[in-house]
Every structure is written in structure tokens, then in C-alpha cells.
N, C-alpha and C positions, 0 to 999 in steps of 0.2 A: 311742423309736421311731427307727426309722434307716430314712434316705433312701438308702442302698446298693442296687446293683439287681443282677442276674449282666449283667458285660459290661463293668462299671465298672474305669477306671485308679482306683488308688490307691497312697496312699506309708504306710511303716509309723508308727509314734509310737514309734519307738526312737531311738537316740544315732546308731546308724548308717542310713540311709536308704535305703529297700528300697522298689522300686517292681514292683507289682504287678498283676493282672488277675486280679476276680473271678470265676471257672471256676463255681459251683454253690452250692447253698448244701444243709448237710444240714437233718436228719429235727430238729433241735435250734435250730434258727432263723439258726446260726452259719455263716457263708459262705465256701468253701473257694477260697483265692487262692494262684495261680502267681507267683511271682518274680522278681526281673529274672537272680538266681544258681542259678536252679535247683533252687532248693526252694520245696514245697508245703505249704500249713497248712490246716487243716481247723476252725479252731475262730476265725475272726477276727470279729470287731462295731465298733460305732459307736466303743467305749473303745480298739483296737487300732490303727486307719486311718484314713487321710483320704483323700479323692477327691483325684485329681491330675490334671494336663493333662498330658499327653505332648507331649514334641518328639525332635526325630528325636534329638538323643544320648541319649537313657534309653533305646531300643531295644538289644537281648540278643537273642542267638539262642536263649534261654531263652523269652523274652517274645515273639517272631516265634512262635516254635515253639505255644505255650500259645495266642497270640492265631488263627495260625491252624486248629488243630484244636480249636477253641472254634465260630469263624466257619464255616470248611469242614470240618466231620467228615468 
């Protein structure tokens, strides 16, 4: 069961470290998150991420971008 919500910062569970915002989630129960580099995945869960705190240097004009037409469509 996963505590992930749409709205949520998170970091990936890879070598390199990708910090993200969960945008939606699809028809498959998998949750689709924006990037801090500008790319989008569509197929993330509880095995792929982890919930993160943001501080102002993890902010991207990727992640500004995703974050506000999430909040202000």
C-alpha cells in the first residue's frame, strides 16, 4: 500500500538523484511524476521513490514549471 498522494515532492531510488512532483496518477494505480531535468514518467510506485522535503536549491525551472501548472492550471 503506498502513502504517495498527487502533489507529493519525491526523490528517485536510482544511483543518480532525481527529484520530483507527483502530477496524476493513471488508470493502473501508477503515478505520473515530473522531474527536476525535465523529464516525465508515467509508471512510478512505492518500489521506484521516496517522499522528499524540498529546499530552495532542488528547485528547476523544470519543477517551478510542473509545480505551477499543477497548482495554477
Amino acid at each position: 500500500m503506498s502513502d504517495f498522494k498527487v502533489g507529493d515532492f519525491v526523490r528517485s531510488d536510482t544511483d543518480d538523484v532525481f527529484i520530483g512532483l507527483i502530477t496524476g496518477k493513471n488508470e493502473t494505480g501508477k503515478f505520473e511524476v515530473a522531474w527536476h531535468d525535465g523529464d516525465f514518467t508515467y509508471g512510478e510506485n512505492e518500489r521506484t521513490m521516496f517522499h522528499h522535503e524540498m529546499k530552495p536549491s532542488h528547485w528547476t525551472d523544470y519543477l517551478y514549471k510542473a509545480f505551477s501548472d499543477f497548482f495554477c492550471p
